[in-house]
N, C-alpha and C positions, 0 to 999 in steps of 0.2 A: 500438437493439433489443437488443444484446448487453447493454448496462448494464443494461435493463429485468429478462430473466431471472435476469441472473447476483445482481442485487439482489435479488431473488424468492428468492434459493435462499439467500443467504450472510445476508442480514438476521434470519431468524427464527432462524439456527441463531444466529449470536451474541447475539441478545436471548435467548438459555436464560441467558445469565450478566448478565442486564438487575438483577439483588439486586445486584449491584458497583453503587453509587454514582458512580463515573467510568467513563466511556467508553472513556477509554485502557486501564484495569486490564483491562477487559471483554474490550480486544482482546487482551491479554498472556496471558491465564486462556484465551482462545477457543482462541488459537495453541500455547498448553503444551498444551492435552487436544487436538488437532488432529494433531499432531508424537507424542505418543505412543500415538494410535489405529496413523499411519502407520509408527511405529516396526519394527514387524515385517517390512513389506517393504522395509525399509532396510536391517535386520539380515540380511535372507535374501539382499538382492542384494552386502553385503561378504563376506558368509562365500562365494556362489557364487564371487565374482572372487577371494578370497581362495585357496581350496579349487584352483582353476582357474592360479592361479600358481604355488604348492607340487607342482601335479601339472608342468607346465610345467617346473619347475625338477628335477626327482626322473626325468623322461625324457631330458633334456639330456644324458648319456653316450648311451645307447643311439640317440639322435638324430647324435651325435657319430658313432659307430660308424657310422650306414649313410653318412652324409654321404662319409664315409672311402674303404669299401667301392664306394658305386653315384655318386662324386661327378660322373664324368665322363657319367653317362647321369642327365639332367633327370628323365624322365618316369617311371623305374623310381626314382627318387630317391623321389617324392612317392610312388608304388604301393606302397613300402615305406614311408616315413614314415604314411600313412594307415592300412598295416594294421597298424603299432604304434598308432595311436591306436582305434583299436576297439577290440583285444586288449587296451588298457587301460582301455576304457570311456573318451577323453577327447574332449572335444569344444571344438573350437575355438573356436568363436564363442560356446559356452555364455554364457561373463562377458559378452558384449558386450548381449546379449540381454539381460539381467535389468539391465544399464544401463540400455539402451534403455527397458525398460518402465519402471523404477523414474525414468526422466527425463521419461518423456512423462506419469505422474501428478503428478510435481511439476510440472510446465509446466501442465499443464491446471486446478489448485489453483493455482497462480500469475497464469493470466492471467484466470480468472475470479472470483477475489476482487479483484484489482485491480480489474476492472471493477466490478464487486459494490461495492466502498469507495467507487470515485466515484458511482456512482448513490445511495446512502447518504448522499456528504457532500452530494450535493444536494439532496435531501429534508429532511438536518437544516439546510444554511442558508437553506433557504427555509422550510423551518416555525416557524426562530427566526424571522427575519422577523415572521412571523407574527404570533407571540405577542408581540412587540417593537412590533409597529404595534397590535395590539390594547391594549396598554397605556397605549400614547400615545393614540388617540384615546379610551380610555375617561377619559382624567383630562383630555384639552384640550375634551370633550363637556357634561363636569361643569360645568367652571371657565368653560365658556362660555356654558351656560345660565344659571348665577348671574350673571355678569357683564352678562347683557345682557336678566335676567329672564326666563327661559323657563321657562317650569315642567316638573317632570321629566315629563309626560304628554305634551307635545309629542315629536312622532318626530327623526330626523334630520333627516328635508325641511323641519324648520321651520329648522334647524340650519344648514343647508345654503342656504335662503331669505334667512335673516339675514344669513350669509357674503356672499352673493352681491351685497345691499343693501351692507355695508360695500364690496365692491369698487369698486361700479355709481359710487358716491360718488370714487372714486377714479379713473378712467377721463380725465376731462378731464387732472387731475394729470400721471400717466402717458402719455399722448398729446405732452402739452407737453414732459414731462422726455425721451422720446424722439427728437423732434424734435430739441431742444438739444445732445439728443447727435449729431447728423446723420446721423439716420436718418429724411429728409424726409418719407416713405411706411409709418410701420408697420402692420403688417398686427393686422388684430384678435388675435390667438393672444396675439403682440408686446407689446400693451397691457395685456391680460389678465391678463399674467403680472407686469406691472412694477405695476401696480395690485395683485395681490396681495399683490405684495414690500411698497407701501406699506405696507398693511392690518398686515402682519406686525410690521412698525415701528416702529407706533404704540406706546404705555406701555403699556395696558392688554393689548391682544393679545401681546404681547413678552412679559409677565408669565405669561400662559398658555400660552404653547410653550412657556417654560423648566420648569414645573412640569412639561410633560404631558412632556419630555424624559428632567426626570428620573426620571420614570414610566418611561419605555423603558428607559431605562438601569440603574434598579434590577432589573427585569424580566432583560434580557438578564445581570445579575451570576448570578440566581436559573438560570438557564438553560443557560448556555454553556458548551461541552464543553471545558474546562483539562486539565492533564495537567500537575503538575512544575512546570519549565520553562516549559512552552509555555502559551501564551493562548488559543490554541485549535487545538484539532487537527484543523480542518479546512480549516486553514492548513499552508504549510508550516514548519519549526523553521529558519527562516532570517531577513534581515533586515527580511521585508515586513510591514505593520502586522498588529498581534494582527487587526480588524477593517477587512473589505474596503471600500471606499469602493464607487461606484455599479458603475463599469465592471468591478469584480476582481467583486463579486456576481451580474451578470448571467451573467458566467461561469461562477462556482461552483455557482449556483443550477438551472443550465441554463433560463433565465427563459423568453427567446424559445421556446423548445420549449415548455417548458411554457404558457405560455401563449399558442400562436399562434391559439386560438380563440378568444381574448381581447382583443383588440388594446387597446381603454379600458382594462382595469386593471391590462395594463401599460405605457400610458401614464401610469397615476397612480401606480402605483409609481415610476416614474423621476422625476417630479417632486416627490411625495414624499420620496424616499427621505433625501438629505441631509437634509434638515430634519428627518426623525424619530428620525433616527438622529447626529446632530450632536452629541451629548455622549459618546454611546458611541464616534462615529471618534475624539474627543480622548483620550478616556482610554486608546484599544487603538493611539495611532498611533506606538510604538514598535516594537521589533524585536519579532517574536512568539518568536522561539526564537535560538538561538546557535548552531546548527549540528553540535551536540551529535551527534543522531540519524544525520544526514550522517555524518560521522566514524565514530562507529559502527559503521551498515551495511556502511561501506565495507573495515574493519577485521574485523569479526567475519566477515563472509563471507568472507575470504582465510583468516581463521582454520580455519573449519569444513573448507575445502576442503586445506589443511594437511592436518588431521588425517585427512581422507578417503585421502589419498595416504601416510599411517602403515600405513595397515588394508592398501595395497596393495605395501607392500615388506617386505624380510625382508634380513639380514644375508646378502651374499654374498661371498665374497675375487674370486671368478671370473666377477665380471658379465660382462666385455667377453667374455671367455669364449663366456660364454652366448647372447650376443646374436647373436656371430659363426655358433653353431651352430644358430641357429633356420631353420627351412625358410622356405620364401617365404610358404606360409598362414600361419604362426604368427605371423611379420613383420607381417605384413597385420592379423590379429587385434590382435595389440598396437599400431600404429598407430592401430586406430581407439579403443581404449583409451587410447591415448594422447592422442588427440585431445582428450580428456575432461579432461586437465591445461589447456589454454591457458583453460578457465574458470577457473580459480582466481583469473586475471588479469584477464579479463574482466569476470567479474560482478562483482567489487565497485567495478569503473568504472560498472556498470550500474545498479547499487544505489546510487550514489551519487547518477547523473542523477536516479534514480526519485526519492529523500528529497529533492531541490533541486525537483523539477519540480512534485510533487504534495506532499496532504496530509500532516501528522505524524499521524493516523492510520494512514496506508501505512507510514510508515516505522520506526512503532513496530512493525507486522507484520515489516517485514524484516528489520528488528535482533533482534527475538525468535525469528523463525523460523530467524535465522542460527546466534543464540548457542543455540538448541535442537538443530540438527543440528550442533553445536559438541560437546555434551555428548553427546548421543547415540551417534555417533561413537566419541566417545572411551570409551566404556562397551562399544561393539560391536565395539573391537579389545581391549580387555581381557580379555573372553566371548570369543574370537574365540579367542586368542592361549592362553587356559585352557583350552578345548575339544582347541586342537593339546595340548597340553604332556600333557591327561591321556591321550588317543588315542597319543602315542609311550612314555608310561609302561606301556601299557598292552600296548603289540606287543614292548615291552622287558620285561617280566614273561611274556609268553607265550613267547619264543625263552627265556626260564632254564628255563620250565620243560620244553619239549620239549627242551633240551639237556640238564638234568637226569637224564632218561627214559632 
């Protein structure tokens, strides 16, 4: 249900950049105008925590002072410490809040494009499919009507008649060769199926899968979402094959869901499936990717969060100092601030799972989305760090001139 919507919502927005040619670029172009729509409440939540430490640090004597003064009485301790921080206009928890909110938008954009991508890669490997099966039957339909003289006005069912006569033919065969394998009793389905295999076998019908094969496979070249490196990015960029065999597609695909109204034609897809697909598993049954994207993710997100933890410190000779002279709220405040460092550690263990677990689709999201709040980031301690410098230039030019006076 959750795939359903969040697909609904995340699929048309990145088909606006559907004129990109590649899929992957699509996601790269989605995730840069996505991060710099979002940029602003990035910027607002470094400058609030920012703003929130410098005042932190600029009260730290006068914090000192009562500590000094009311140390031995707890509760007039904090009575005074609070009515310094109003008289200064400062608020504790201020920073934490604009974390807060600015964490619960990226988490709610994180875990409903996530889902959004896997409902998407399943749409597109079930709709290659598609068009991969349609290929093949339109070229082994051809080649079988010629071969066996059917005129193109005949439908399928004649198509399908003829098949059935070739098998019907092969039945006694089958029966026998099963037996010999000592399987005393096979059951019709059993025969059915080993009979077909015969059919297939033969020169002529051999001749026409391979053609209609290569029909599929040229089809799926014309098709399939590549990126780089990767063979397809609805894979992951690790060492499982570019193209999923039956079992990795019914997965991918969400088949059974999809077609639990169905039961026949996803019987026939499963029985189908190798065989129409059999040139395309040889040719994608290499690594699909290197691990590249892994790596990445895993890297640049430690990076971003680096850099996030620049925008939150400032040169001090007297930290221990300072730390020592904080009240028990302020403590408290920066712990849960602080709390916010053990991600830096974290996520890019988590982003590494994600790029292994799921598609290079996703993981081209995460690497971009990482190395975007990378740069971001760093451009919003810059602004950041400019805004202070011209603000004390600027209290610096007003005390010359009232001393001046």
């Amino acid at each position: 249900m959750l795939a359903s919507w969040t697909t609904d919502m995340w699929s048309p927005i990145i088909n606006l950049f559907s004129f990109i040619p590649s899929y992957g670029f699509m996601i790269i172009v989605f995730t840069i105008c996505l991060k710099i729509i979002l940029s602003p409440l990035d910027f607002w939540q470094k400058k609030v925590s920012r703003a929130s430490m410098l005042k932190q640090q600029k009260l730290q004597p006068e914090i000192a002072k009562l500590q000094k003064r009311y140390g031995n009485n707890k509760q007039l301790l904090n009575q005074k410490t609070m009515e310094l921080y109003k008289r200064e206009n400062y608020n504790v928890v201020g920073s934490c809040l604009s974390m807060l909110l600015n964490l619960a938008i990226t988490l709610f954009i994180f875990i409903t494009l996530f889902t959004g991508l896997i409902g998407i890669s399943q749409d597109k490997t079930y709709n290659q499919y598609l068009e991969i099966e349609t290929a093949y039957y339109t070229t082994f339909n051809s080649e079988f009507r010629a071969e066996y003289n059917l005129t193109a006005e005949e439908n399928d069912a004649d198509i399908s008649g003829k098949w059935n006569e070739l098998v019907s033919a092969r039945l006694d065969e089958a029966r026998q060769l099963l037996i010999e394998e000592g399987n005393e009793e096979p059951t019709e389905e059993q025969i059915n199926s080993r009979a077909a295999q015969l059919v297939y076998e033969t020169e002529n019908i051999t001749a026409i899968v391979s053609s209609a094969q290569d029909s599929a496979s040229t089809r799926y070249e014309e098709i399939r979402d590549n990126w780089l490196w990767v063979d397809n990015i609805w894979r992951p960029d690790t060492y499982v094959a570019g193209f999923p065999d039956y079992s990795a597609f019914r997965n991918m695909s969400n088949l059974e869901a999809r077609l639990s109204d169905n039961p026949d034609r996803l019987s026939q897809i499963e029985q189908n499936f190798d065989t129409i697909t059999a040139k395309i598993q040889t040719n994608y049954s290499s690594w699909n990717g290197y691990f590249i994207l892994v790596v990445l993710a895993g890297v640049v997100t430690f990076l971003s969060f680096m850099v996030t933890d620049m925008t939150n410190s400032k040169k001090n000779k007297d930290k221990k100092q300072q730390l020592a002279n904080q009240d028990p709220q302020q403590k408290q405040a920066n712990q849960v601030a602080g709390a916010g460092k053990i991600l830096k550690f974290i996520m890019p263990v988590i982003m590494i799972i994600f790029t292994i677990s799921y598609s290079a689709a996703f993981a081209i999201y995460i690497v971009m989305n990482s190395l975007m709040s990378l740069i971001i980031s760093f451009i919003s301690l810059k602004i950041i760090e400019k805004m202070e410098k011209n603000k004390e230039n600027k209290e610096k030019d007003s005390k010359k001139v009232s001393y001046s006076r």
